[in-house]
N, C-alpha and C positions, 0 to 999 in steps of 0.2 A: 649882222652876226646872229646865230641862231643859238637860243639858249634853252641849256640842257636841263631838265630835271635830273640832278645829279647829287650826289655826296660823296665827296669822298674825306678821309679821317690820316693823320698826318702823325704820324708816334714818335718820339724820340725818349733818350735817357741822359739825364743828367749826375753826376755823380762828383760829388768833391773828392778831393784828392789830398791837397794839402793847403796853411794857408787859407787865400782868395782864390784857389786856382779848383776847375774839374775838369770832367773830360766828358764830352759830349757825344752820344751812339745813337746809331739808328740801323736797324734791322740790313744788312747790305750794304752797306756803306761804310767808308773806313771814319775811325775813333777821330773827334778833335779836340786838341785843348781849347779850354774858356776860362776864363779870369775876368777880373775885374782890374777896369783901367786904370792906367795909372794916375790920373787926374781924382778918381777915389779911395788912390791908395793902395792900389792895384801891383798888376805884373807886364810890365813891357814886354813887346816881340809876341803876345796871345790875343789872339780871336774873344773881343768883347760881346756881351749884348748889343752894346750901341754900336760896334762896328760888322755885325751880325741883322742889326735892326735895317739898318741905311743901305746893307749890301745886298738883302733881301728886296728891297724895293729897285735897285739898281738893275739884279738878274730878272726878277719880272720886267722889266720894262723891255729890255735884251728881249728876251724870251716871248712877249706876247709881239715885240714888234718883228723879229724872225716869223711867228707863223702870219701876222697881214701881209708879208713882204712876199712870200712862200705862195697866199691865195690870190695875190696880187701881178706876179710874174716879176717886183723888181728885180734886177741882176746888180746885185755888189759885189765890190772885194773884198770888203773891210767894216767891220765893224769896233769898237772901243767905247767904251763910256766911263767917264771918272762920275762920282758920286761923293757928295758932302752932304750931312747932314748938321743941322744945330740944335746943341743939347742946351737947355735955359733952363732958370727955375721962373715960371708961373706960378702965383698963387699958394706961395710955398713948398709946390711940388716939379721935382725936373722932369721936361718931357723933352722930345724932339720936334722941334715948332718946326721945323723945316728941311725939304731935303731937296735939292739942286741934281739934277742928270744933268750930266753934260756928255749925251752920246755927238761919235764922230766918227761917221758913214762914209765910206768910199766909193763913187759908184763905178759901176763899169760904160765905159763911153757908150752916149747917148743916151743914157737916160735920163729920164725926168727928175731934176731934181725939185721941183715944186710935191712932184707925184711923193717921194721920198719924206718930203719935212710933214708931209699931211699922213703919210703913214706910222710917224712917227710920234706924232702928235696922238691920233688914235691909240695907238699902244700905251702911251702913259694913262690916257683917257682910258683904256680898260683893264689897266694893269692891277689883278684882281687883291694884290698888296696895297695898292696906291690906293683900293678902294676900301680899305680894310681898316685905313688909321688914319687917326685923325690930322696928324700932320701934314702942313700943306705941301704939296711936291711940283715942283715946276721941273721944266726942260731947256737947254739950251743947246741946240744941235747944231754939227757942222757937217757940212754938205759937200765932197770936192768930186 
């Protein structure tokens, strides 16, 4: 993989509302709400940090293993991945010690599916989130 001398810079806006609760903007993109969970005392049924945090590392994974799969010629049908993260307190500070992919790949007949779990593997492995935080992130794929 050929790496770029590059920068690029990522904007958004946060803004409270009422409550625990804001709304999240970015330049083109449609408004979301965010709140604090309910485990904090939070707001049910809104898009938290931590489920913002875990879902971020999810879609990169998605995402960088679509373009290997892309330079690579796999042919799928399907793709899915659930994501868990675990929130703890360390040291008297809470982080997310860990986060579980569990993508589930469909392939189209005949393919390789060894070629698949190692593509997949690579993608967590350069998943530029994964590489970002310190939390440990594993994978657990299925192949059909």
């Amino acid at each position: 993989m050929e790496v770029r001398s590059k920068r690029d810079t990522y904007r958004n806006l946060v803004q409270w509302s009422e409550q625990k609760r804001g709304v999240i903007s970015s330049a083109g993109k449609p408004d979301m709400q965010v709140a604090t969970p309910p485990e904090f005392k939070g707001h049910e049924g809104i898009w938290s940090p931590e489920d913002l945090f875990v879902s971020s590392v999810n879609i990169c994974v998605m995402s960088t293993f679509l373009a290997f799969a892309e330079r690579a010629g796999l042919a799928f049908t399907g793709y899915e991945s659930e994501a868990e993260g675990t929130l703890e307190l360390v040291d008297g500070k809470f982080q997310v010690t860990t986060i579980m992919i569990k993508p589930k790949l469909s392939l189209k007949p005949g393919e390789d599916a060894a070629k698949a779990k190692e593509l997949l593997a690579k993608a967590e492995a350069n998943c530029l989130i994964s590489n970002s935080i310190k939390s440990k992130v594993t994978l657990e794929a299925t192949i059909e």
